[in-house]
Steps between C-alpha positions, in 0.01 A plus 500: 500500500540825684838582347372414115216758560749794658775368211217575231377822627859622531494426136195624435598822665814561298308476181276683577761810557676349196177604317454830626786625415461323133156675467634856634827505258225413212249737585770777556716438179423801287510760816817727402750427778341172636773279655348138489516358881726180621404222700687542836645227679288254691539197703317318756496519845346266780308573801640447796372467907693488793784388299332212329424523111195405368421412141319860443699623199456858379640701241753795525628774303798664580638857408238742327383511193680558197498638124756420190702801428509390126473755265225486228462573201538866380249592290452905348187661566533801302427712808751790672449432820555148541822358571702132559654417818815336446779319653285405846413921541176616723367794504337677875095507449293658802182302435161688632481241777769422627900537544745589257616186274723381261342429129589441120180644337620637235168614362507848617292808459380835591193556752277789510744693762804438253647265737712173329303193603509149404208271322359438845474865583841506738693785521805464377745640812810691401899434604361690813205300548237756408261472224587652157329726412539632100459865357287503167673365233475368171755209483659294773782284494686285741903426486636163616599678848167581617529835380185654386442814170263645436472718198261817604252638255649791309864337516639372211507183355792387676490693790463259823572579843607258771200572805580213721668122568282210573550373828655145333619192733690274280538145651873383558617177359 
């Protein structure tokens, strides 16, 4: 009886994180840049004293966790400043709270000290790992490099001029 009840709460447990991550990809769809989570690998493992197993069976995850490095759908906002991350490319964010880490927000913007952030408010770090900070202008464009130009006010139409690289990691194969 013992080992039906730990056999069914094993099961019981893996749904359970089957469920979560079900109800987190769902919730989390539309966020630009959302990665939906993977189930890890599990198993079971037994308890054992003094050498002896007993019929205690618990479940186990092994490695971390883990997102899908599928590329969605691309879909034009209309807006200068945000951009698609391609071919498994990060950019470096310095969030407010914490250590510098790798994203792909695209959904950038400006903040009130002219400094590139993404939709969450992270700076966006240059090739040297500083923030980016960008003079007034009055277009903005990004090349498929990283490269960012800016087009000053005053300059003409065409005028752009390359200010900085994003500090891009682009995943091997």
């Amino acid at each position: 009886m013992d080992r039906m009840v730990q056999t069914a709460l094993s099961a019981i447990t893996g749904l359970k994180d089957l469920k979560f991550d079900l109800a987190n990809n769902l919730a989390n769809a539309n966020v630009p840049g959302f990665r939906r989570d993977l189930p890890n690998e599990g198993g079971a493992g037994f308890l054992s004293t003094m050498n002896k197993a007993t019929a205690r069976i618990f479940p186990l995850e092994t490695g971390g966790r883990i997102f899908s490095n599928e590329i969605g759908a691309l879909e034009s906002t209309g807006v200068q400043t945000d951009l698609a991350m391609l071919n498994g490319s990060y950019l470096f964010i310095q969030p407010k709270d914490g250590d510098q880490a790798l994203s792909r927000r695209g959904d950038l913007g400006v903040d009130a000290e002219n400094k590139l952030v993404d939709g969450a408010g992270n700076a966006v770090l240059s090739a040297e790992l500083e923030p980016i900070i960008l003079p007034p202008f009055s277009a903005i464009k990004f090349s498929d490099n990283g490269e960012i130009l800016v087009r000053q006010p005053g300059s003409l139409p065409g005028d752009f001029h390359q200010y900085w690289f994003f500090g891009i990691y682009i995943r091997s194969a």
